[in-house]
N, C-alpha and C positions, 0 to 999 in steps of 0.2 A: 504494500500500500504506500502510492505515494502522498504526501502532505504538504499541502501551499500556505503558506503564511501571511494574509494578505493585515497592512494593518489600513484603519476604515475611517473615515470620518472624523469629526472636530476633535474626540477623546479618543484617538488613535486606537479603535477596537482592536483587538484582534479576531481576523475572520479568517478560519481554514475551513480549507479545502480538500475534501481526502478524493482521492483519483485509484481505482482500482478496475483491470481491462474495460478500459473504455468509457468508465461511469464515474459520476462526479457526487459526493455530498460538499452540500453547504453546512459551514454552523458558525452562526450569530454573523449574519449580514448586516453589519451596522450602521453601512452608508455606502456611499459611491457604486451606483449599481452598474454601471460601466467599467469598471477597474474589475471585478468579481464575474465580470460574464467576460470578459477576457480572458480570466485565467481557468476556467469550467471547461473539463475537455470530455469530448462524447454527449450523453443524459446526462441531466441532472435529473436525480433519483428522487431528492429530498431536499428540503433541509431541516437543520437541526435549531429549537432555541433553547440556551440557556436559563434565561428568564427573559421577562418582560420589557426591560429598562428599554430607553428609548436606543440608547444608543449600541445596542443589540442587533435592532430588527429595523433600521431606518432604509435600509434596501428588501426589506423582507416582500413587501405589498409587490414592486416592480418582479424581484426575482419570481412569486409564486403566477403573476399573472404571463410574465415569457414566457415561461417553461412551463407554464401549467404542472407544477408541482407540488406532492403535496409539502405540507407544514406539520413535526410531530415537537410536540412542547407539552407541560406541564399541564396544557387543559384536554389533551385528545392521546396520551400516553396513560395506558392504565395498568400495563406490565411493568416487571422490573427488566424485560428483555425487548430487544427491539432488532427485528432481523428486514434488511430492504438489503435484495438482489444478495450479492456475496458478502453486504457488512453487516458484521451483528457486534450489537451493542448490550451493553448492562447498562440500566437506568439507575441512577444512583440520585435518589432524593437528598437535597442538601441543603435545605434551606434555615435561612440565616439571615443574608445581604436580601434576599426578598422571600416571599412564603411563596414562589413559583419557581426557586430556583432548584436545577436540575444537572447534573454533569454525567457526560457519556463516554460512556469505558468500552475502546476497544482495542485489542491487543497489545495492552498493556499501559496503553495511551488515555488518562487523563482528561478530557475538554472541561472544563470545570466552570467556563464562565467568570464572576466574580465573586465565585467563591474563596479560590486560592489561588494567591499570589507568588513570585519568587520572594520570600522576605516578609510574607504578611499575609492580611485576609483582605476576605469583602468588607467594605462598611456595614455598620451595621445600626447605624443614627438615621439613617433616613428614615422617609416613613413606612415604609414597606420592608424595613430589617428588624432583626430579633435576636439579644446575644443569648438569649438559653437556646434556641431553637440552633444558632451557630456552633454552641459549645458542642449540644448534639451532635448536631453534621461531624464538627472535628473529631469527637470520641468514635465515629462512623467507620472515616476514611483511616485511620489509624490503625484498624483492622487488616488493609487492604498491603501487600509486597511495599518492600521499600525500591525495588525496583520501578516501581508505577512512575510514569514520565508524565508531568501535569503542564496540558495545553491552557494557559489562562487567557480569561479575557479580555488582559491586557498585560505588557511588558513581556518579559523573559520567561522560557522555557524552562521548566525546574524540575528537579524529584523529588517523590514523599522523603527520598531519603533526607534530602538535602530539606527540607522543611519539618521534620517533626520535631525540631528543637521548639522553633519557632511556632506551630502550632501547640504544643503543648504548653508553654507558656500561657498562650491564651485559656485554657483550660484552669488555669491559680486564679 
């Protein structure tokens, strides 16, 4: 599987792209819907959202009406698996930074949204966060290989490993 790293719009999203023979997922279109249909090679199968924030899904309305694609997010996902064409995904509820947020694990890979950070988490002061509901999440993903390679939804590619210092602090 290959993976595009697009970053998006005014809060530099980050939007990948996973490419596997011939077929494309999206996850978290945040803006610039011309820069992200550029880099889609073959179908696009899907795409993926994080959560809801604006600056998530600000290409999302363009990309589902071109491709006529569907959309699987927090309100039309009711498994904790999620299988389109040859990717299959583990849904990992994780909310915290919003009560819709969601990140998708495949092959060892992370998309976390703004959950986690390299260095840090999601906010969780706005108005749609919650720090019990995050401690959760964190006590979640701690479970999960420190091998686990986390795609965020913004800045630097990181690993559980290299972050459970730093999560579990948040935890005291």
């Amino acid at each position: 599987m290959k993976i595009k790293t697009l970053k998006v719009g005014p809060l530099e999203t980050n939007c990948y792209i996973l490419i596997k023979n011939n077929q494309s997922i999206v996850i978290d279109p945040g803006d610039d819907f011309q820069i992200i249909q550029k880099e889609i090679e073959g179908d696009l199968l899907g795409i993926l959202i994080t959560h809801s924030h604006f600056d998530h899904i600000g290409a999302l309305t363009s990309l589902k009406e071109y491709y006529n694609s569907p959309v699987y997010s927090y309100k039309n996902i009711v498994s904790n698996k999620l299988k389109i064409k040859d990717f299959n995904f583990e849904i990992i509820k994780n909310p915290g930074h919003s009560f819709d947020s969601i990140s998708f694990l495949i092959e060892e890979k992370l998309f976390s949204g703004d959950f986690i950070f390299k260095g840090t988490i999601g906010r969780t002061d706005l108005p749609t966060g919650d720090m019990n509901q995050m401690k959760n999440s964190i006590n979640n993903i701690l479970n999960y290989s420190d091998n686990l390679i986390i795609y965020p939804g913004h800045g630097e590619i990181t690993t559980l490993q290299n972050e459970r210092r730093v999560l579990n602090y948040f935890l005291t």
